[in-house]
Structure formats: structure tokens, C-alpha cells
C-alpha positions, 0 to 999 in steps of 0.5 A, a space after each residue: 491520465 497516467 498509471 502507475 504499477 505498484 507490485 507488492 511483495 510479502 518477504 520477497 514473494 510477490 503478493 499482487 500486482 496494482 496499476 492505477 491513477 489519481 483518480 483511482 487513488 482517489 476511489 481507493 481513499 474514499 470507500 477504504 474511508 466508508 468500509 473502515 467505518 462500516 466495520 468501527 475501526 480507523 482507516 489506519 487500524 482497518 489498514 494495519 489488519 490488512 497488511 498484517 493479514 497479508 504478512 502473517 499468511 503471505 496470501 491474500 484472502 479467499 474470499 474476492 471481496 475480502 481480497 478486494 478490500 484487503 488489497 485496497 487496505 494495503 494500497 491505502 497504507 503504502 500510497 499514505 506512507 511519506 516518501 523517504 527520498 528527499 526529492 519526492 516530499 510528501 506521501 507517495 500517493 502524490 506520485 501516482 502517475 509519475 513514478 511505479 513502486 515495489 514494496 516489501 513488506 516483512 515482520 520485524 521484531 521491536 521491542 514489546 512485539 514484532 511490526 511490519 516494515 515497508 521496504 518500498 523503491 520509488 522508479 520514477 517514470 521520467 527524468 523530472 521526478 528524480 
């Protein structure tokens, strides 16, 4: 089965690096399901207190297991996130395998408060995906 890379960045700074495949996307979406509800929250709540961890610190947590889940919490929001390139419809965990990604992550100011922003390329692995 193929990989793909997904290289996380918090305002340009690397973050940590992901190399995986369908099936540990799979994984990633199933016991980010059971820890979500484990602590009674959504599994897009639980994501969104990752990732804005990760952007307000620009670090991953100390502790491994809260960086274990902190980092599947950040993959689970960018593999669930839909593609923005119209020849790659759906949610780009569909091209794990197929494609790498780089993600920038970045707080800007909204009205009413501040959110973070997913910057994220898609380099597809060969010429059938682009």
C-alpha cells in the first residue's frame, strides 16, 4: 500500500512529520472517535482543541500521550478537511496514498475573535491525480 507524507507547519515552522496509508487513516479515525468520546466532546471539538493547542504554543505536548493524540487530532482535521482543487473532489483523506501534503496552520483575526487557517498543498504522487 502506498504512503503518503504530511508535513505540519504552525506559521511556517515545522511541527512534525506523518507518513501513512489508508488503512492507518482508518486507525487515526476510529480511536480519535473512541478518545473524543471518552473525554465528551465531538470528534470536531476534540480536533479543533488540538489544533488550536498546537497554533497558540507552536509545540506539541510534553507528555507522548497527549502528543500521540494531539497529533492524531491535527491529522484527523486536515485528512477531513475537503480539498480545495477542483481535480481532487472530496476530503483529502481520499488521497492518502496518492498525493503528500504540506499544511500551514496560522491564527487569523475574524470578527467576534480569532480561528486558524489550514493552508495546506496537495503534490500528487504521479500524473493521474493531477
Amino acid at each position: 500500500m502506498m504512503e503518503s507524507t504530511v508535513e505540519v507547519f504552525v506559521d511556517a515552522r515545522k511541527a512534525f512529520t506523518w507518513k501513512g496509508d489508508q488503512e492507518t487513516v482508518e486507525r487515526i479515525f476510529e480511536a480519535f472517535t473512541r478518545a473524543a468520546e471518552n473525554v465528551g466532546l465531538t470528534e470536531r471539538q476534540y480536533a479543533d482543541n488540538c489544533v488550536d493547542h498546537l497554533v497558540r504554543l507552536g509545540v506539541l505536548s510534553n507528555d507522548p500521550a497527549g502528543r500521540e493524540l494531539q497529533v492524531i487530532g491535527v491529522l484527523w482535521h486536515i485528512l477531513r478537511s475537503k480539498s480545495e482543487n477542483p481535480d481532487l473532489p472530496g476530503r483529502l483523506a481520499s488521497y492518502v496514498g496518492a498525493a503528500d501534503f504540506t499544511v500551514d496552520l496560522h491564527e487569523t483575526k475574524v470578527e467576534g475573535g480569532v480561528e486558524v487557517a489550514f493552508n495546506i498543498i496537495v503534490s500528487p504522487h504521479g500524473a493521474g491525480l493531477a
